[in-house]
N, C-alpha and C positions, 0 to 999 in steps of 0.2 A: 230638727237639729241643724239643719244646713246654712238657714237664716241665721242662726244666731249664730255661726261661725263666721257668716258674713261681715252682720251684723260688728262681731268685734276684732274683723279685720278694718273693717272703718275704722269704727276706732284706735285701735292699735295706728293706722295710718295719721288721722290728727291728733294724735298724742304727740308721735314722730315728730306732726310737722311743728306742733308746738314748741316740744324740748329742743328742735332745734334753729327756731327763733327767737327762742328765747337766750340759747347759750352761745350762739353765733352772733348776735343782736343785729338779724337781721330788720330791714324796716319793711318786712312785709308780713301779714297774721300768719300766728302757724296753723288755721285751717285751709290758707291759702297753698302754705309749703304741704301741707300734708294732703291738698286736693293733685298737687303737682306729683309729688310719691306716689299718688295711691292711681294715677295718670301714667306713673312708669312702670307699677307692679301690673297695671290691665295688662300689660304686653304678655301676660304669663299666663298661660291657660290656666295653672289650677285656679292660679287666682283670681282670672274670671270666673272659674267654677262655682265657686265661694263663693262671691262677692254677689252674683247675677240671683240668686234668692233675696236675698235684703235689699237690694234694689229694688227688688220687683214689687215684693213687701213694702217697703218706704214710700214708691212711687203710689200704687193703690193708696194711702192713705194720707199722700201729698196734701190734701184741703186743711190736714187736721194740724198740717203746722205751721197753717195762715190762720190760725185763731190768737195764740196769742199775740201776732202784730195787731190785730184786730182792738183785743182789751186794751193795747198802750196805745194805740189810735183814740178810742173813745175815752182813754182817761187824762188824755194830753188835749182838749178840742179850744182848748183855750189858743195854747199853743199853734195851732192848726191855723185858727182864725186869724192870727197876728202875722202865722210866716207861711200861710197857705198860698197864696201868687206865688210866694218864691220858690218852695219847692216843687209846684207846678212846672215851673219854668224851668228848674236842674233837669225835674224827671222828663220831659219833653225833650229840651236839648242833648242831656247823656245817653237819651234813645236814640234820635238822632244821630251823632258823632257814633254809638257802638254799630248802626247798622251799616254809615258809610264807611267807617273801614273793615266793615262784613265785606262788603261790595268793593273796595277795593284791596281783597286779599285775596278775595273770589278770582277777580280780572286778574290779580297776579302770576297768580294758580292757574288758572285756564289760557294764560299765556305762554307758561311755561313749558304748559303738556302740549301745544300746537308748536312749539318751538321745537320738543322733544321729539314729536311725532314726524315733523318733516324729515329729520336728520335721518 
């Protein structure tokens, strides 16, 4: 019973975040606002209570929801072939740029705390 309490507290959260990019028109998805809600409802024990079943459920069978990119990969190969360099080249670069400002958020962070720490 627990999971699927979870379970439709996700949901309940990108619903949220939906109706409210939608009604605000914001320009960002509403599973991105409803990833950021359901980021400020973590802070709340129940609702990590809740929430830490369906995760754990979702994560175990995390493989099964790279299949269907898989079928629109294979049924797009046309596609693939014409702009495959290219997206080679985003997905490399935007790994890149996400990991160095990993790395310089890190250094920020860890400058902070040695700044904090001397005082």
């Amino acid at each position: 019973m627990k999971p699927l309490q979870g379970l439709a507290f996700l949901l309940l959260m990108q619903s949220a975040g939906e109706a409210l990019s939608h009604f605000l028109h914001l320009p960002v998805p509403g599973p991105v606002v409803g990833m950021v809600l359901l980021l400020l409802a973590l802070r709340w024990p129940p609702v990590q209570k809740a929430v830490a079943p369906a995760a754990g459920f979702l994560l175990t069978h995390l493989s099964l929801l790279f299949v269907p990119v898989g079928v629109g990969v294979m049924t797009h190969l046309d596609m693939l072939g014409a702009y495959g360099l290219r997206l080679l080249a985003v997905i490399v670069l935007s790994t890149w740029a996400g990991m160095a400002v990993t790395v310089l958020v890190l250094k920020a962070v860890q400058r902070k705390e040695r700044h904090a720490q001397l005082r």
